[in-house]
C-alpha positions in Angstrom: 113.5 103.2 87.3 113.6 105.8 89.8 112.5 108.5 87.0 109.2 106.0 86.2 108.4 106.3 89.6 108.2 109.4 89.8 106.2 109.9 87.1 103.6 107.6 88.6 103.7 109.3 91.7 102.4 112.4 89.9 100.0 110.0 88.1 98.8 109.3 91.4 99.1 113.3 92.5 97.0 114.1 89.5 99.8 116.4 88.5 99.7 114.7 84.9 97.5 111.4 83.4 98.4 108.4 82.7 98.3 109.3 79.1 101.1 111.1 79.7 103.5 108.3 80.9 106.0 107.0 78.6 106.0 103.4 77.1 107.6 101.2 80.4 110.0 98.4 79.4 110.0 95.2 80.8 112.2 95.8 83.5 111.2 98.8 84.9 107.4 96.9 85.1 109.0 93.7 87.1 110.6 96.3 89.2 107.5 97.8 90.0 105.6 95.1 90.7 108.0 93.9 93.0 107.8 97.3 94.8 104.8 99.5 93.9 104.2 102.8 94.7 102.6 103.5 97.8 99.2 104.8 98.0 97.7 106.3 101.2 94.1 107.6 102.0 94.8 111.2 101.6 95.5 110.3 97.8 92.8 108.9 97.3 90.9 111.6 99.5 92.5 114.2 97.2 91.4 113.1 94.0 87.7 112.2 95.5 87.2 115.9 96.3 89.0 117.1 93.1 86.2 115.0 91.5 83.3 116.2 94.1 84.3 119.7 93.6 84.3 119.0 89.6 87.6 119.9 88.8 88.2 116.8 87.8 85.4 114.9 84.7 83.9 111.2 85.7 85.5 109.8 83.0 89.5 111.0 84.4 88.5 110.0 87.5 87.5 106.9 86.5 90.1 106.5 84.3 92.3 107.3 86.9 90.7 104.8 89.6 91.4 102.2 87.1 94.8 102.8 86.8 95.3 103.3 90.0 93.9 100.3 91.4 94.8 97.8 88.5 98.0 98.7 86.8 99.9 97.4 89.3 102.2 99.8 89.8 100.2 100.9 93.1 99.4 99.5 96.7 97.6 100.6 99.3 99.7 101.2 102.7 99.0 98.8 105.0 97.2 101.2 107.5 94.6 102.0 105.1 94.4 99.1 103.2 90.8 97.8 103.9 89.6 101.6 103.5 91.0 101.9 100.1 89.8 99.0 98.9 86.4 99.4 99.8 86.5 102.9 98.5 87.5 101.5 95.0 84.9 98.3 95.5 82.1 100.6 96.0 83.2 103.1 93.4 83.1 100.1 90.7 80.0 99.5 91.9 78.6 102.5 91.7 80.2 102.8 87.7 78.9 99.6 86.7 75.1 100.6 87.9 75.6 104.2 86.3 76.5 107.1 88.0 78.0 108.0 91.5 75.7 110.5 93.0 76.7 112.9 95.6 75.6 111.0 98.6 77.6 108.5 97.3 80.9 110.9 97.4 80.1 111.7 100.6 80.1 108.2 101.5 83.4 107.6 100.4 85.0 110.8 101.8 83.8 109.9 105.1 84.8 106.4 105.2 88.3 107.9 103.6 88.4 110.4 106.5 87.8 107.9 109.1 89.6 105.3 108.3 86.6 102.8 107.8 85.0 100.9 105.3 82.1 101.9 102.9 79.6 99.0 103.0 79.0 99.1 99.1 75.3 99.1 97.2 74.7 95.5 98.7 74.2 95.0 102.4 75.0 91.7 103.5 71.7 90.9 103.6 71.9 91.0 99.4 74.8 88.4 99.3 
């Protein structure tokens, strides 16, 4: 368990892809559900300027925001909880209408820096 872990830590790191993970039995999935790995702001700050500095493709960072932030296997720490998950809200947003455009990065990093929320596309006027 502790090896699988690991490996999603570097997952998380971006020191290899989820491609890269081996098949997860059962138990070692319970287990990690029960107790995720942690995921903090300057994670998710790391692999936003990886992308804005285009080391890193749309699609893996997509692909890795999905993984992230529905495998499972990952929770935000409770400090940065509501910051995370508006960063992710917004960036599905953003996917589903197209493209994320650098203002849009910006937007993110900020609120990911600060330790705030990103308001999304849709003010609350919109809802």
């Amino acid at each position: 368990m502790s090896l699988y872990r690991e490996l999603l830590e570097k997952v998380r790191d971006l020191k290899i892809t989820q491609d890269d993970l081996p098949p997860i039995t059962k138990q070692m999935e319970a287990e990690l559900i029960e107790d995720p790995v942690v995921l903090e702001r300057k994670h998710v700050l790391h692999v936003l300027k990886r992308y804005s500095q285009e080391r890193l493709s749309q699609e893996d960072f997509m692909s890795w925001v999905h993984f992230v932030w529905f495998s499972d296997y990952f929770t935000p720490h409770e400090d940065d909880a509501d910051c995370i998950t508006s960063v992710f809200h917004f960036l599905q947003e953003l996917e589903e209408e197209g493209d994320i455009m650098p203002e849009d990065l910006d937007e993110c990093l900020e609120a990911l820096t600060n330790n705030t929320q990103v308001e999304g596309l849709f003010g609350d006027d919109d809802l």
